[in-house]
N, C-alpha and C positions, 0 to 999 in steps of 0.2 A: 419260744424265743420272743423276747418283747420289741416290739417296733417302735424304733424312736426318729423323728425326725427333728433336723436341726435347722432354725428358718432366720433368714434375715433378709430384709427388704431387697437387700442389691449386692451384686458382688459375688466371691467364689471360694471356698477356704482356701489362705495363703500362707506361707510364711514371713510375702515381702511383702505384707500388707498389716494395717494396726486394726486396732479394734475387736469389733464381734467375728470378723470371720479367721484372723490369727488367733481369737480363742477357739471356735471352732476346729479349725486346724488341728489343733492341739489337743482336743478332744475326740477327734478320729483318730489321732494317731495312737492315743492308749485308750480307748476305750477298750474293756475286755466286752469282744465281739463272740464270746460262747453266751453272754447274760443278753446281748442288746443287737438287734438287727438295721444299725442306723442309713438314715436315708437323709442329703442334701435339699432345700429348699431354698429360691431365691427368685428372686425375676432374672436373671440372668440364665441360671442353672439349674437342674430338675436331677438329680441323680443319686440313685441308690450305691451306696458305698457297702464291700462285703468285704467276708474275713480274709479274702486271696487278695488284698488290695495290699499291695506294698508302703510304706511310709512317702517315697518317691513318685508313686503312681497320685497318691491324693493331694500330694505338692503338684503336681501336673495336670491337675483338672482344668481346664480351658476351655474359654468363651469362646463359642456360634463365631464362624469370621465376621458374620453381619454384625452382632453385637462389639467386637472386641473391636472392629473398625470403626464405631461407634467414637469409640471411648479413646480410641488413636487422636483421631479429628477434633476431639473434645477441649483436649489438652494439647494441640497444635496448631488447631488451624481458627483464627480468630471469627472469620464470618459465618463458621459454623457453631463455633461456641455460642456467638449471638442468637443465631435464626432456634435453636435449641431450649437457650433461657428464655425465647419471647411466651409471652402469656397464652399467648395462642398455642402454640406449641406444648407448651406444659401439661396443659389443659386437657389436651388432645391423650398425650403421654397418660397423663396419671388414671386416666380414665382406663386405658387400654391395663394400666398395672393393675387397676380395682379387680376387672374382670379378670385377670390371667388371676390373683389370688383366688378370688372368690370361686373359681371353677376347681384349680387345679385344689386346695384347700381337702376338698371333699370326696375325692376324687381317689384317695388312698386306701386299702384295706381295714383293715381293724387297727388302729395307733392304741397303742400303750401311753405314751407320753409325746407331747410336742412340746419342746425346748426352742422358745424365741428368745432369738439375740437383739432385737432393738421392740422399741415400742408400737412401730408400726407392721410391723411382720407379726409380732402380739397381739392386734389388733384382729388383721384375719385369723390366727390361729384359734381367735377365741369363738370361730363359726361350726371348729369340728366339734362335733360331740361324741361323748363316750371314750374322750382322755383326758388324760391328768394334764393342765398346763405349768409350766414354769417359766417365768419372763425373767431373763437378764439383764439390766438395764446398763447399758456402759458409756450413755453419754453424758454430757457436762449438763444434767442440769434435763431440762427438756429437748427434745428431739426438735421441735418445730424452732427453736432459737436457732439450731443451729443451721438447719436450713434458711431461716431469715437471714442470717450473717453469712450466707452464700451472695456479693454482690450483684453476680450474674445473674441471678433468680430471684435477689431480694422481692422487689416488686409482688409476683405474683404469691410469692409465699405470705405476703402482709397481708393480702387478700384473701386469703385461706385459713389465716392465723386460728383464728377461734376455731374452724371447723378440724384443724388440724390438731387443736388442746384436746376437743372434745374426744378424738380416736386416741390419745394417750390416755387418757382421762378412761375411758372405756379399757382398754387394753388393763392397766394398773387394777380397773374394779373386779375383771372379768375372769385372768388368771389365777389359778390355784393358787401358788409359790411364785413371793418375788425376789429376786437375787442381784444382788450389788457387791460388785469388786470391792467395794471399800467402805468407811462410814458416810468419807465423804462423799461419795456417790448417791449415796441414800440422802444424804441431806440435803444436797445441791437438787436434787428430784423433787424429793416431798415440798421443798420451799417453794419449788420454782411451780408446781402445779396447785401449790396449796392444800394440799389434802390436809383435812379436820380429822378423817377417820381411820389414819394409816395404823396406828395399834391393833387395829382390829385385822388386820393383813396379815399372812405369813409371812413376814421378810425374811431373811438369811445374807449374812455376807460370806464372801468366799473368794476368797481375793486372788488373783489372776495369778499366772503363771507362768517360768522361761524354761524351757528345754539346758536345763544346766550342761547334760551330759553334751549335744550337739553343739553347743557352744564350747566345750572344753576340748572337739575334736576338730575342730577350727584352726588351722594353721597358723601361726602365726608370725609376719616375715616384713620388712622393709619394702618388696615390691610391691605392695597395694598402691604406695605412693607414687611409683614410675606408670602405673597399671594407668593411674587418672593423671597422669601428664605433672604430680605436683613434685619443688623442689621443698625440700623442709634444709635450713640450714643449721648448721652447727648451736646450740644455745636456744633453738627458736623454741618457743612452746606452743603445744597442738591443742588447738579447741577443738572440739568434735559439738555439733548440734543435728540430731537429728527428729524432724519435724515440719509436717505439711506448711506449706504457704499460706497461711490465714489469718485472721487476725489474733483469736486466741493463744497461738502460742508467740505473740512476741517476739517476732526475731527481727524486726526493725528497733527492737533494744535493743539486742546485742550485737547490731551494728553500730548503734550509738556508742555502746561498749567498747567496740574496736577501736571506733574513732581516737577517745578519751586513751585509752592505752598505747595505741598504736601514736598518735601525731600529736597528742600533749605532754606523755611520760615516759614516750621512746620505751617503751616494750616492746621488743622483740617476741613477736605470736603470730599465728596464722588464725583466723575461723574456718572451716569444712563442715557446710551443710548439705546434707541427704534429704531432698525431701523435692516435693513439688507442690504448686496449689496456685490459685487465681491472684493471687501476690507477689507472685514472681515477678516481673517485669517491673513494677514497681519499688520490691526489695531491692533489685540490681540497680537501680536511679538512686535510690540513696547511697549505696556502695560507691557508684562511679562519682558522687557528689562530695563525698569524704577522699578520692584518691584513694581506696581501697581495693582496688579490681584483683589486685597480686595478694590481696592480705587476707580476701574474705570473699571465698572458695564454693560457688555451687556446684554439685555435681547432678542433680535431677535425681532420680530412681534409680537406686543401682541393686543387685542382685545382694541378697540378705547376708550369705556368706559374707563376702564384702563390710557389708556392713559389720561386722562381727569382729571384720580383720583392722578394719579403721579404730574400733572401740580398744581393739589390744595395742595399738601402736600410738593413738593420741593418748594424752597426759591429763587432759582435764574435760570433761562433758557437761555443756553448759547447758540448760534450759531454763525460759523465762517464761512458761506458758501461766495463766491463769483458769481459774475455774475447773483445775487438774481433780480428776476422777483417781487415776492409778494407772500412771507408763510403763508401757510396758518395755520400753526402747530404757526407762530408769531401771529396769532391774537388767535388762540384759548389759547396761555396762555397768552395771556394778556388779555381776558375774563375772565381768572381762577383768578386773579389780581397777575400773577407771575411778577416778579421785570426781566424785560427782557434785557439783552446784546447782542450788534447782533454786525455784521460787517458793515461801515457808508458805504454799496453800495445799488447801486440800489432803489429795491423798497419799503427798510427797511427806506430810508429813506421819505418815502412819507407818515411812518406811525407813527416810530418813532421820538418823540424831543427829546432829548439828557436833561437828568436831570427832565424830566417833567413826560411822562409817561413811561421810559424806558431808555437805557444807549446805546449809541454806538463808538464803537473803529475802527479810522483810518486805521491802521493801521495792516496785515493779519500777525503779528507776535506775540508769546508769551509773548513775555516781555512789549506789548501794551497791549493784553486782561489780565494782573495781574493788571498792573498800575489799568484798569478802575476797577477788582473786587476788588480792595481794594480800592476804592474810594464810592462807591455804599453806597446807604440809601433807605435800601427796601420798609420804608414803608413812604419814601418821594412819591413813584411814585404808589404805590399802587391801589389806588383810581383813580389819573387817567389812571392808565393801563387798569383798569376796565369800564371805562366810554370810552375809545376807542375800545374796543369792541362793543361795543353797536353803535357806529358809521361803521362799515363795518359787517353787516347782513345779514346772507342768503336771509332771507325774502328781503333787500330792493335789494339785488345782483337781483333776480328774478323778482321784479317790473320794473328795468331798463331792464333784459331784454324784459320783456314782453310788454314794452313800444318799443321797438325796433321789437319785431315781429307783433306788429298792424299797424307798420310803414311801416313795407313794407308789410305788405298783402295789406293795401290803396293804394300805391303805382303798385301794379304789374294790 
């Protein structure tokens, strides 16, 4: 039985979460556990997942109350959010995170393969010896930007900047196999680090993946909307945005958006965003500044079914993020066969054709995503939005990787 462990810096595998640890997820959930005996790695989470674990059991993995109360406080209570981002505090933290890697890192039996989902959990991975590594990279670009573009933390992460390139920068040289969701992923990486010698790398793309089948057992029903208190009226059209509070995904456009439709050209629409982040308080100042409090709809975090059931019953899913790797929240509604509008970057375009199974806008301005929504024919693209889902799978995400970890167990 080969031992694989799967690491990323923070966090638990989810399904109501984006990123490396919703691919994780996804990856215990079909991994064929007769080939692979996979084990959880995180600063939050330490734990060995086996072949008696149910699908539901591994959606229910849950954070230390000390930690998870942590993470309550974080996103609630402002004078602790502060006392947490100060430099002091950071400092203090990252240090204690060095050491919990560094220790626990080596600390395992004999590894077959360690599979790191960010570039800083890469980093330590690259301390075990006598396994094969493969690094997944699934952020925009560099890890440490994205941390800078944390407001709350800006600061001390500026301070850090270089020494934080130089562990991607390591991690990138150090790992056997590196793997990227999309092209654009790889390219927004290689630029942003500059690597001169990246051909001489293994790279591989292998682009991420949506549980089609769990999405197509997903009920679907009018009460989602009474569930979240909202009225939709006769004629109104539903936008759906689902996506954290930050700055890269833009959604202080697509309240600009509402504005211009709603209170200059009498469109009748709602917006419903699912998401959270350190922009929140601010996104809603803009809302209540346009009179939009009734038009353009937070709900915070809500339970992923949910989310599933919103994509089957709104009419159009808007996003304007930039510097886009490969959404995964894009393929899950164009699973649900929502009528999708995205911004023409990145990895949206590797999914999206323009008029065929979905809609994309040039152009990161208001007055460009109006042009494209009043241009749209929902149920021109319907059917293929639906049939592109079923082309990027969790199931076949999982097949490629596992095709990739028989390759190098052969090989070591």
């Amino acid at each position: 039985m080969n031992k694989i462990i799967f690491t990323t810096l923070m966090g638990i595998p989810s399904p109501d979460t984006g990123g490396p640890n919703k691919i994780i997820f996804e990856l215990l959930k079909f991994l064929d556990y007769n080939s692979f005996d996979p084990y959880y790695l995180s600063y939050q989470l330490q734990k060995k997942v086996n072949v008696n674990y149910t699908h539901a059991e591994i959606s229910n993995m849950k954070l230390s109350f000390k930690k998870n109360i942590g993470q309550v406080l974080y996103e609630n209570a402002a004078l602790y959010r502060k006392f947490v981002s100060s430099n002091i505090y950071l400092n203090y933290y990252n240090k204690k995170v060095d050491k919990y890697f560094y220790s626990v890192m080596n600390s395992y039996p004999k590894i077959g393969i360690i599979h790191s989902h960010d570039t800083f959990a890469g980093y330590y991975s690259s301390t075990i010896k006598h396994a094969k590594k493969i690094l997944t990279i699934h952020s925009k670009g560099l890890q440490t930007s994205e941390l800078i573009g944390n407001l709350n933390s800006q600061s001390y992460f500026m301070l850090k900047k270089d020494e934080l390139i130089e562990r991607e920068r390591f991690a990138f040289n150090k790992n056997d196999i590196i793997v990227f969701p999309s092209i654009a992923a790889k390219n927004l990486f290689i630029n942003d680090l500059e690597v001169s010698n990246y051909k001489e790398k293994d790279i591989r793309i292998i682009y991420n993946g949506v549980d089609v089948d769990i999405i197509n057992n997903i009920n679907s029903n009018d009460e989602i909307f009474g569930k979240y208190n909202i009225k939709i009226e006769k004629g109104c059209v539903t936008f759906l945005n689902v996506a954290q509070h930050v700055r890269q995904k833009n959604i202080n456009l697509l309240i600009e958006t509402m504005n211009i439709l709603i209170n200059k050209i009498n469109y009748n629409c709602v917006l419903i965003n699912i998401g959270t982040g350190s922009l929140t308080i601010e996104l809603k100042k803009l809302v209540h500044k346009y009179n939009l409090d009734n038009r353009v709809l937070f709900l915070g975090k809500i339970p992923y079914d949910d989310v599933i059931r919103f994509m089957k019953k709104c009419e159009i899913f808007l996003m304007s993020s930039e510097k886009v790797v490969f959404d995964l929240v894009i393929l899950e509604a164009l699973s649900c066969g929502m009528c999708v509008i995205a911004s023409n970057e990145g990895g949206n375009k590797e999914v999206i054709r323009d008029g065929v199974n979905g809609y994309l806008f040039d152009d990161l301005i208001p007055d460009r995503i109006v042009k494209t929504i009043k241009g749209v024919d929902i149920q021109k693209v319907k059917k293929n939005a639906e049939l592109t889902g079923k082309d990027f799978t969790s199931q076949k995400m999982v097949e490629e990787y596992q095709i990739l970890y028989n390759e190098c167990l052969r090989l070591d």
